[in-house]
C-alpha positions as CSV (number, residue, x, y, z in Angstrom):
1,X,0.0,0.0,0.0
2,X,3.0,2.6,1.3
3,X,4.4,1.3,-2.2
4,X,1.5,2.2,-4.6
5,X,1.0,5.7,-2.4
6,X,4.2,6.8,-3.5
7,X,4.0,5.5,-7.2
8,X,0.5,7.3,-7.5
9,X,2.2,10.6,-5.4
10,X,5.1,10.4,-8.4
11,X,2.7,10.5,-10.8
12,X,0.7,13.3,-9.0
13,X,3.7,15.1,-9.1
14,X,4.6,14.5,-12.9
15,X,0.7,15.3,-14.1
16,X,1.1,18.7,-12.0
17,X,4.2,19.6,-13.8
18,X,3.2,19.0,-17.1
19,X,0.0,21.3,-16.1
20,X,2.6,23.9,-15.1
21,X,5.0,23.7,-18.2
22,X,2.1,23.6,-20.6
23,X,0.6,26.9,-19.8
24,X,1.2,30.5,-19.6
25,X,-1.4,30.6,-17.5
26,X,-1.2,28.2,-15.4
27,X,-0.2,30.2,-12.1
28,X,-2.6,33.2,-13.0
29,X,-5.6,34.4,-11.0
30,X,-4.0,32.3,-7.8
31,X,-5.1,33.6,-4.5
32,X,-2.9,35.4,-2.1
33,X,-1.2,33.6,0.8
34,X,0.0,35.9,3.5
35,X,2.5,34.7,6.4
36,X,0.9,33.6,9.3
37,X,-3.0,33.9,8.3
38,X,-4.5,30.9,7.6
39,X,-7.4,30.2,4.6
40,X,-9.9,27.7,4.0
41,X,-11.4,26.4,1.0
42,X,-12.8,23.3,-0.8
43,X,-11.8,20.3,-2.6
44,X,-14.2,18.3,-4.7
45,X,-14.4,16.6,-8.2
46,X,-15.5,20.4,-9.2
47,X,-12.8,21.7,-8.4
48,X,-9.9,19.5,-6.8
49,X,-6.5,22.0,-6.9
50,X,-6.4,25.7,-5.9
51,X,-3.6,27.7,-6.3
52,X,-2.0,30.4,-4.4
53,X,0.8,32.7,-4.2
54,X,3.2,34.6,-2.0
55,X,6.0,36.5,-2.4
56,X,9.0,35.7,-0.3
57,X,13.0,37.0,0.5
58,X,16.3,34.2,-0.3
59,X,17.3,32.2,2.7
60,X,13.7,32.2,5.0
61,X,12.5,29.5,6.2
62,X,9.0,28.5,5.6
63,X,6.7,26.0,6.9
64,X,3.7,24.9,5.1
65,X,0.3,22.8,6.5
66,X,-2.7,21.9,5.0
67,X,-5.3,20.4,7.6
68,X,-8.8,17.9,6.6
69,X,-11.5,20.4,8.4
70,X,-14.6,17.9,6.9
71,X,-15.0,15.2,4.9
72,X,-13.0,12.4,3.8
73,X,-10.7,15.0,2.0
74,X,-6.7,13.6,1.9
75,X,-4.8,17.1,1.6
76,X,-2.0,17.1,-0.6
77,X,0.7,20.0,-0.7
78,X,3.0,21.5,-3.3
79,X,5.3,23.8,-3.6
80,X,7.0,25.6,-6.5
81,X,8.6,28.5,-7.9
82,X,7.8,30.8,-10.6
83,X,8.4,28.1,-14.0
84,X,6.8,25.6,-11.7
85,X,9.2,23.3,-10.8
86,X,8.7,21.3,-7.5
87,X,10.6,22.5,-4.5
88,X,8.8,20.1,-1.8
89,X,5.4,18.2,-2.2
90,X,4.0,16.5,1.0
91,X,1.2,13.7,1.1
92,X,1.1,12.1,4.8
93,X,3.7,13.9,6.8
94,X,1.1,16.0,9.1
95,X,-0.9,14.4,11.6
96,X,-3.4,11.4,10.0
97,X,-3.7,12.2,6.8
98,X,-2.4,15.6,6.6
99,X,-0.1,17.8,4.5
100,X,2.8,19.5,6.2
101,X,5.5,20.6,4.8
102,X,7.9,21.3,7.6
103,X,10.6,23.4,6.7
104,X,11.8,24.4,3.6
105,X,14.5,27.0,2.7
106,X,13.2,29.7,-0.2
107,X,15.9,29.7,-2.3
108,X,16.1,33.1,-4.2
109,X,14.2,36.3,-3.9
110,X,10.6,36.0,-5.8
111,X,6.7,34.9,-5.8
112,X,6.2,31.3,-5.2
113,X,3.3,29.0,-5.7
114,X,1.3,26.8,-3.1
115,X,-0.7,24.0,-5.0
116,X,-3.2,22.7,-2.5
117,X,-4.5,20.0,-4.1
118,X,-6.1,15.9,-3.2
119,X,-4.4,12.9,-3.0
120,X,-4.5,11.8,-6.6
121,X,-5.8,15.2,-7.7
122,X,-7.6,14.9,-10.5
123,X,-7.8,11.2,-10.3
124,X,-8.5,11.2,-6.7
125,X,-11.7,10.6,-4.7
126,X,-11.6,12.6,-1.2
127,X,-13.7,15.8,-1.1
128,X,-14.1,18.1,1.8
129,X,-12.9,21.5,3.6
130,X,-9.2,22.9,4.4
131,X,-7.4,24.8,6.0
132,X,-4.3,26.0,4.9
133,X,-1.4,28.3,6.9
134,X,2.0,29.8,5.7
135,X,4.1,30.4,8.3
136,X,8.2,32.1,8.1
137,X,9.8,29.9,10.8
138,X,13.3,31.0,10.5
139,X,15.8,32.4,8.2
140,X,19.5,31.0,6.9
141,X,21.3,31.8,10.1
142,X,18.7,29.5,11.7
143,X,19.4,26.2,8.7
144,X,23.1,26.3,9.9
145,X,23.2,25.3,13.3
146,X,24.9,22.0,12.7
147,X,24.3,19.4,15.7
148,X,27.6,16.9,15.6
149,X,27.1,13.3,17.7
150,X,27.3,13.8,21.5
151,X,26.5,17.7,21.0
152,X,23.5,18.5,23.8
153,X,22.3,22.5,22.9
154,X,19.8,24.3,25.3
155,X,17.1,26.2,23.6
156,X,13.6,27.7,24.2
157,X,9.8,27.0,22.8
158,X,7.2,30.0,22.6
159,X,4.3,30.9,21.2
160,X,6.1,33.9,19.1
161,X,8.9,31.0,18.5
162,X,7.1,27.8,18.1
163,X,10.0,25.7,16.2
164,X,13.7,25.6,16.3
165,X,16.0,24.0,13.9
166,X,19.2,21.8,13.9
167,X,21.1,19.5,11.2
168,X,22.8,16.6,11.0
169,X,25.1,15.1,9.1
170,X,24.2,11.1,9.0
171,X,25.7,8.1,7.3
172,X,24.1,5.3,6.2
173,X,24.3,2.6,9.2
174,X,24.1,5.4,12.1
175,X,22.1,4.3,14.2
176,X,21.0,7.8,16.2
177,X,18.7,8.7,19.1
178,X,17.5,12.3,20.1
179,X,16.0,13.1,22.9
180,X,14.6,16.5,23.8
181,X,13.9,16.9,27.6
182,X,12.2,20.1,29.5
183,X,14.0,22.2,31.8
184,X,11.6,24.9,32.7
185,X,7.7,25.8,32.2
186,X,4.8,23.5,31.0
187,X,6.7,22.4,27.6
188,X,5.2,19.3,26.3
189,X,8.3,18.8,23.9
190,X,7.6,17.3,20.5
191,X,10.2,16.1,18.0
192,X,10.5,15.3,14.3
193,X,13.4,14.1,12.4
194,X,12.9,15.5,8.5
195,X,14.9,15.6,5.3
196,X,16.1,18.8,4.7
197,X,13.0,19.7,2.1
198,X,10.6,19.0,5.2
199,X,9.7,15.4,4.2
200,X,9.0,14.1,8.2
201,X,10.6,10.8,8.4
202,X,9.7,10.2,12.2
203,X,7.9,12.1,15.3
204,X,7.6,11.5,19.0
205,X,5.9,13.0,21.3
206,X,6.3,11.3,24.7
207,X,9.3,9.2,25.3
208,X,8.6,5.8,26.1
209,X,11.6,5.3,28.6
210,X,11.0,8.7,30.0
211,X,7.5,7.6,31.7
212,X,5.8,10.3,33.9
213,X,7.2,12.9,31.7
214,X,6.7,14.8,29.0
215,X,9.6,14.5,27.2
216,X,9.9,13.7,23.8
217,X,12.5,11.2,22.1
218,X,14.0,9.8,18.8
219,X,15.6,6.5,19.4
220,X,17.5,4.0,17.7
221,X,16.4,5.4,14.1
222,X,18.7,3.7,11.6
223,X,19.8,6.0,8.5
224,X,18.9,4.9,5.2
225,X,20.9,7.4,3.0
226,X,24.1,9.3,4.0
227,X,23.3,13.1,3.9
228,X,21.7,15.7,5.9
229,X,18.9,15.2,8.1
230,X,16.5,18.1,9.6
231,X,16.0,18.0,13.5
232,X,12.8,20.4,14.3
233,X,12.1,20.7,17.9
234,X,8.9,21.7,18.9
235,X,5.8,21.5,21.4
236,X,3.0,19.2,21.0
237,X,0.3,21.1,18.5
238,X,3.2,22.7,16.5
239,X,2.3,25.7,15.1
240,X,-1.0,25.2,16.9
241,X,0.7,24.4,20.1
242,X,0.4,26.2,23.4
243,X,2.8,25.2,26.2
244,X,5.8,26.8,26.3
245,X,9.2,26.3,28.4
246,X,13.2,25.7,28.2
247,X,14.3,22.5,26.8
248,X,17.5,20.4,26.6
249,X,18.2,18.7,22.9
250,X,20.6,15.8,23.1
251,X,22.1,13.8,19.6
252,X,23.7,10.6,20.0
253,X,25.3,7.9,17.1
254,X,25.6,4.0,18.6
255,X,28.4,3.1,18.4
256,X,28.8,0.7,15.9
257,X,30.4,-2.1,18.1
258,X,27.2,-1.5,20.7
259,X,25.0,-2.6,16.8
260,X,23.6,-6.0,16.0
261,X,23.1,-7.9,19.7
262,X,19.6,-8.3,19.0
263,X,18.1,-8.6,15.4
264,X,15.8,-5.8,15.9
265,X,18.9,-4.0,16.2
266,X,20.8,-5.8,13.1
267,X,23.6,-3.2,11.5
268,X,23.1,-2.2,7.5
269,X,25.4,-4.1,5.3
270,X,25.9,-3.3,2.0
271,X,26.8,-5.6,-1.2
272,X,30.8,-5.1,-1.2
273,X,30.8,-4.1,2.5
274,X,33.3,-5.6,5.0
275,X,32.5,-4.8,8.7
276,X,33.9,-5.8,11.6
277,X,33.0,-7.3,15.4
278,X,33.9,-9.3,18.2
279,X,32.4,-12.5,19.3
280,X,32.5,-13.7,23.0
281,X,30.9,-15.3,25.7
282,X,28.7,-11.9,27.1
283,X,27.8,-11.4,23.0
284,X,28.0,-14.9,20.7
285,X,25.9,-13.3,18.2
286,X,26.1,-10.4,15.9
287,X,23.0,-9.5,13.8
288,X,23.4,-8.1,10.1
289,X,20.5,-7.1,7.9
290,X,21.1,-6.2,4.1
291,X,17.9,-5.7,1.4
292,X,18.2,-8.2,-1.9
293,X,16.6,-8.2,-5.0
294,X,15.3,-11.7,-6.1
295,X,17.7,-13.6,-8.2
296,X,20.8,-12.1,-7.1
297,X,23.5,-13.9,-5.8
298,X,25.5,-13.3,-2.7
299,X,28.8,-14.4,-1.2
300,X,28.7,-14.0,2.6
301,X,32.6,-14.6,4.0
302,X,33.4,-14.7,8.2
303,X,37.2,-14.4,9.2
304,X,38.7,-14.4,12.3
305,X,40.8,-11.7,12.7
306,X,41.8,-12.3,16.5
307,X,41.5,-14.8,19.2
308,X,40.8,-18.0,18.9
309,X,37.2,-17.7,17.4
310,X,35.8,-20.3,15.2
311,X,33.6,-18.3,13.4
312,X,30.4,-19.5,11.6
313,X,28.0,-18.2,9.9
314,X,24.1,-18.2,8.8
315,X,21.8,-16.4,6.5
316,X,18.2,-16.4,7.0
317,X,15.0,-14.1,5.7
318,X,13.1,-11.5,7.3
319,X,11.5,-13.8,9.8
320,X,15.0,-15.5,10.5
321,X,14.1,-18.7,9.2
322,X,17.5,-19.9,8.0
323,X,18.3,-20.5,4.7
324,X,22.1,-21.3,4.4
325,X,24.9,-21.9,7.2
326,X,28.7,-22.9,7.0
327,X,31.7,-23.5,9.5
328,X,34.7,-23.8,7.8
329,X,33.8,-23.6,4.4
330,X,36.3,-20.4,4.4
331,X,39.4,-22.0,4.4
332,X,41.1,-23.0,7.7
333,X,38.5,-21.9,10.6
334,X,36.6,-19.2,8.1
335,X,33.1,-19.4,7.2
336,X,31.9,-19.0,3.6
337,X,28.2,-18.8,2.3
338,X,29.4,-19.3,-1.5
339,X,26.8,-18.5,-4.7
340,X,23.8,-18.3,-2.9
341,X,20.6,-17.2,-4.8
342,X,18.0,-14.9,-3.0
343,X,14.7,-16.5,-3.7
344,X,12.4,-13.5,-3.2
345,X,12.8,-9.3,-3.3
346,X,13.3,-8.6,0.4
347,X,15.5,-7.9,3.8
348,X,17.5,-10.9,5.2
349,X,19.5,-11.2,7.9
350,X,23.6,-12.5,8.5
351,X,23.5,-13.6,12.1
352,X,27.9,-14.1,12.9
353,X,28.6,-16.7,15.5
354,X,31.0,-19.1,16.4
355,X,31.1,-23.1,16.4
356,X,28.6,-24.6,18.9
357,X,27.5,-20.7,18.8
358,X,26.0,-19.7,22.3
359,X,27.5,-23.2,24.0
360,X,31.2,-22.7,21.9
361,X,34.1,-21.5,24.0
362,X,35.9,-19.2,21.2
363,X,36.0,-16.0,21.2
364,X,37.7,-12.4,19.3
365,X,37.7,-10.4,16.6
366,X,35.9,-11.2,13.1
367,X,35.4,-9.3,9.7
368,X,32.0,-9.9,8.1
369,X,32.0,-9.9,4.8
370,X,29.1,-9.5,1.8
371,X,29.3,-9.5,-2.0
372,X,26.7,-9.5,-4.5
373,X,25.4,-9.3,-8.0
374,X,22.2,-9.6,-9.8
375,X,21.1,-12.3,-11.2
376,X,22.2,-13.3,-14.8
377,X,18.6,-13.5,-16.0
378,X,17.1,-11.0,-13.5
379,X,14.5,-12.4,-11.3
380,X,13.0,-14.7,-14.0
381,X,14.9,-17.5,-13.3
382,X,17.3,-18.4,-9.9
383,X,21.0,-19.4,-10.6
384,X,22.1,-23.1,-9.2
385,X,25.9,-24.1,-8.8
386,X,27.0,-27.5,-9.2
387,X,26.5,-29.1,-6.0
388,X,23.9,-27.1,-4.4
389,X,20.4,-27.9,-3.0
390,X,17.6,-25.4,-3.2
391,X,14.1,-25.1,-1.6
392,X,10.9,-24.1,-3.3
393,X,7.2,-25.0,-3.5
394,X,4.8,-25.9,-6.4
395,X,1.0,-24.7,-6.2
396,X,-1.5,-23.7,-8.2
397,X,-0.2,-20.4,-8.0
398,X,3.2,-21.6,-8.9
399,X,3.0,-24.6,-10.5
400,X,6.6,-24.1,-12.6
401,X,10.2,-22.8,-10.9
402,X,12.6,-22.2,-13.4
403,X,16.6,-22.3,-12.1
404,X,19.8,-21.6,-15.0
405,X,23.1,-22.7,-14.6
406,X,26.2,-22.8,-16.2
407,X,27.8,-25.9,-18.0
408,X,30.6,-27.3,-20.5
409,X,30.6,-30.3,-23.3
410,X,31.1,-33.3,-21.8
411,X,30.1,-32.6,-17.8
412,X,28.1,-35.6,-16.8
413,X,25.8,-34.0,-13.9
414,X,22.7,-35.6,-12.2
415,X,19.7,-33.7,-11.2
416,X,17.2,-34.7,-8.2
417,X,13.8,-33.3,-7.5
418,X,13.0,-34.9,-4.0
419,X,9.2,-34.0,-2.7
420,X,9.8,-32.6,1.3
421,X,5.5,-32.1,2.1
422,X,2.2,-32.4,0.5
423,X,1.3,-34.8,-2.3
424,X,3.8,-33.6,-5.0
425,X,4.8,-35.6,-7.9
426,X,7.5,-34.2,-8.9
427,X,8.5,-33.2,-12.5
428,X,11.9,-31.9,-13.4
429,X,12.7,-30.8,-17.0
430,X,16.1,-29.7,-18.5
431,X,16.1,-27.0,-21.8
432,X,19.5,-25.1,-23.6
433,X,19.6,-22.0,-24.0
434,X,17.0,-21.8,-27.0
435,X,14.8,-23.3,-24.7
436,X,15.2,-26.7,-26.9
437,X,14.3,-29.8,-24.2
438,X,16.6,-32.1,-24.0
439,X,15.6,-34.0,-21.2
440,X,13.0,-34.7,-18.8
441,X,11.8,-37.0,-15.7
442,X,8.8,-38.0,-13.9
443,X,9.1,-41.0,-11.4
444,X,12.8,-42.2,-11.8
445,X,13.4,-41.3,-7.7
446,X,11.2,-43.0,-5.3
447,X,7.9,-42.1,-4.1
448,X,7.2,-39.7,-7.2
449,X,10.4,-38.2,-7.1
450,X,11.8,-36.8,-10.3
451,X,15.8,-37.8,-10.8
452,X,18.2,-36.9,-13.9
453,X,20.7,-39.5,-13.7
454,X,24.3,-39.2,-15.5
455,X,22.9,-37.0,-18.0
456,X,26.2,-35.9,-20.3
457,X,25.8,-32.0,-21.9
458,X,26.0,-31.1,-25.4
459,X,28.1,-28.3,-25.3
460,X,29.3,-25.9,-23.5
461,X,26.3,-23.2,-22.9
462,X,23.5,-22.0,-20.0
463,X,21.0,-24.2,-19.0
464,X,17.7,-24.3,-18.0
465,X,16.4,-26.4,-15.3
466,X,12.4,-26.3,-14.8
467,X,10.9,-28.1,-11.4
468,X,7.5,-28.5,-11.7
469,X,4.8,-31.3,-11.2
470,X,2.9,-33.9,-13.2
471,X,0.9,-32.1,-15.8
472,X,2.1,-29.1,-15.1
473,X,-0.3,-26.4,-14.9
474,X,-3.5,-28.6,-15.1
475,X,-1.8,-31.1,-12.7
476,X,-3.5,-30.9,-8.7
477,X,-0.3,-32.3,-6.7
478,X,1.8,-29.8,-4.4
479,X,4.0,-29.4,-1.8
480,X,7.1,-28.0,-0.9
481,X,10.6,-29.7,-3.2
482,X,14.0,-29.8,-2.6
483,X,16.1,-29.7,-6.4
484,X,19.9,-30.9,-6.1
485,X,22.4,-30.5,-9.3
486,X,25.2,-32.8,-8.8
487,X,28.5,-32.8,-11.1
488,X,29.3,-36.4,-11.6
489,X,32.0,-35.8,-13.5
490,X,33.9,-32.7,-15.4
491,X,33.8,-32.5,-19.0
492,X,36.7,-30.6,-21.0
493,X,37.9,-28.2,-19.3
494,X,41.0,-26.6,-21.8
């Protein structure tokens, strides 16, 4: 759903400035937005985008909401300048299903445009009344107070000065927590961490560690992209807020050797990344969590770099169900995931560990290590090595899985298709790379299994290697299958 929001928002935001380039005459007749005053109107199918202008000075810094007053209506926001090109849009980022944009720095002298509009404008289907307020909330001097980790800065929330803003420079893998704590009147503090256009990436409002309080906190929120991050400290209601007080802003980075004890804490790690940890009795585990596109295939190395640590190593899905493990297939004590294939688009974990992992008696330094490409074929088809096994299921809804692998003239290779639940009867079915067939089975293995035995290639080319079950697509068996390619014996090799 979050997916096809921001594919439809995209497209919002294309439609909008091909309306904008197209005419003339696009911006005439707006209304007239003036700092600080707020105005209403109406979205319907009649009329589902109004338009409005304001003239502003280089280096302020406005903020921009648009609040549902009635009906079902799902405000929308943009912002642009003079030959209408987007300089911020907003969808979701107020509270429910409002527009805010938080804070965004004019960038030049001259009239700009405030497109207050419905999600999916003229395609969308919310009606109902807004509300809509323009509001200066700090200039350029304010955009460069730069927060580095550990920095704690006092500062002060009132009704004349409702927001203050910090920045941050953030990698990807920090791990940060800010917390924002009241020193003085009835502050009820209120936090959001933003990119620097005003897109709000996360809010608190009451810290959940800081119980009986009203203080507000940030905590553990891992950066995505390396870049700079907007911190606005605030009270609860925002603009709209009326407590007021002193306040005490703290910005802290995990340190990364403090990352990955728990899953839900698992450190980022990147295709061609090498990080490193220690493994011992108080922490056998280290958690890892990297994103994967199906069909790609990964490398996953573990080396002991100090101690006497035996290290091993497991990859497993979102749900930590494991997938792969290895102990010494590194060389010496190192542990090597070779070749593996990522079955589905998603997040999986490497959970680092040691031999006998939480009853093992090594410990020290290790170096974690991921590599990875996409698939030769994409997603259509999942890459098998010689001597692998892989997992998969046959349905009605997938009755055919289609694996390619590489092989030369002469190899003499075996292929199983074993059936591990349900009724399956297994069907296993081997094409060139023409998709010519050159050989199939049905029941060769026992109980329906499907087994290619001492099969010699042609030639030297890719191959394609199709599980499926009796019949096919009109077939009615399933079940989950495990599909093993075994080199017998090496053809040529000069």
């Amino acid at each position: 759903m979050v997916f096809c929001r921001t594919i439809l928002a995209f497209f919002c935001a294309a439609s909008f400035c091909m309306w904008a380039a197209g005419s003339a005459l696009a911006f005439q007749g707006a209304d007239s937005l003036r700092m600080g005053e707020t105005v209403t109107g109406t979205i319907d199918d009649g009329a589902f985008r109004h338009v409005y202008a304001f003239d502003a000075q280089g280096d302020v810094l406005v903020a921009i909401t648009m609040s549902r007053a009635s009906g079902d209506l799902d405000p929308l926001l943009v912002l642009t300048d003079e030959q209408g090109a987007i300089l911020a849009m907003s969808d979701d980022d107020g509270p429910g299903t409002d527009a805010m944009i938080a804070s965004k720095r004019i960038p030049a002298d001259g009239r700009y445009f405030v497109i207050a509009t419905r999600f999916g404008q003229e395609h969308g289907s919310t009606a109902g009344d807004y509300e809509l307020l323009l509001e200066q909330v700090g200039t350029g001097a304010t955009e460069t107070t730069t927060l580095r980790y550990g920095d704690s800065v006092l500062g002060r929330i009132t009704h004349e000065n409702p927001l203050a803003f910090y920045f941050v420079r953030a990698a990807r893998g920090d791990v940060i927590t800010i917390t924002m704590r009241r020193t003085s009147g009835n502050l009820d503090p209120h936090l959001d961490l933003a990119t620097p256009d005003g897109r709000v990436l996360v809010s608190n409002d009451d810290d959940e560690l800081a119980a009986g309080t009203l203080d507000a906190a940030i905590r553990n929120y891992a950066v995505l992209d390396s870049g700079i991050y907007l911190i606005v400290a605030t009270h609860f209601g925002r603009e709209a807020g009326d407590t007021e007080g002193s306040y005490v802003l703290e910005l802290a980075r995990t340190p990364p050797d403090e990352l990955g004890k728990r899953p839900e804490e698992a450190r980022l790690i990147d295709y061609g990344a090498t990080l490193h940890g220690t493994i011992d009795d108080d922490v056998p585990y280290r958690y890892y969590r990297f994103d994967a596109q199906r069909g790609d295939v990964i490398t996953l190395t573990m080396r002991a770099e100090g101690g006497n640590l035996d290290p091993y190593v497991k990859l497993a899905d979102a749900n930590l169900v494991e997938l792969a493990q290895d102990d010494n297939g590194g060389g010496g004590r190192d542990a090597r995931i070779a070749a593996f294939t990522i079955p589905e688009t998603g997040t999986y974990h490497v959970i680092a560990t040691r031999f006998r992992e939480s009853e093992g008696q090594t410990a020290g330094e290790f170096a974690i290590q991921l590599n990875g490409r996409p698939g030769v074929v994409g997603g259509r088809a999942l890459e098998i090595m010689y001597g692998a096994t892989v997992s998969g299921m046959i349905d009605s809804g997938q009755p055919v899985e289609e694996y390619v692998f590489f092989g030369q003239q002469g190899d003499i290779i075996s292929i199983s298709m074993e059936r591990a639940s349900g009724d399956l009867d297994s069907l296993v079915t081997l094409y060139d790379s023409t998709r010519k067939q050159i050989a199939f089975d049905d029941d060769e293995g026992e109980n329906q299994d499907a087994l290619l035995r001492n099969f010699e290639l042609p030639r030297d080319d890719m191959y394609i290697l199709v599980a499926s079950r009796y019949e096919r697509e009109a077939g009615t068996t399933s079940g989950a299958y495990l599909l093993t390619l075994e080199l017998v014996r090496a053809g040529n090799r000069n």
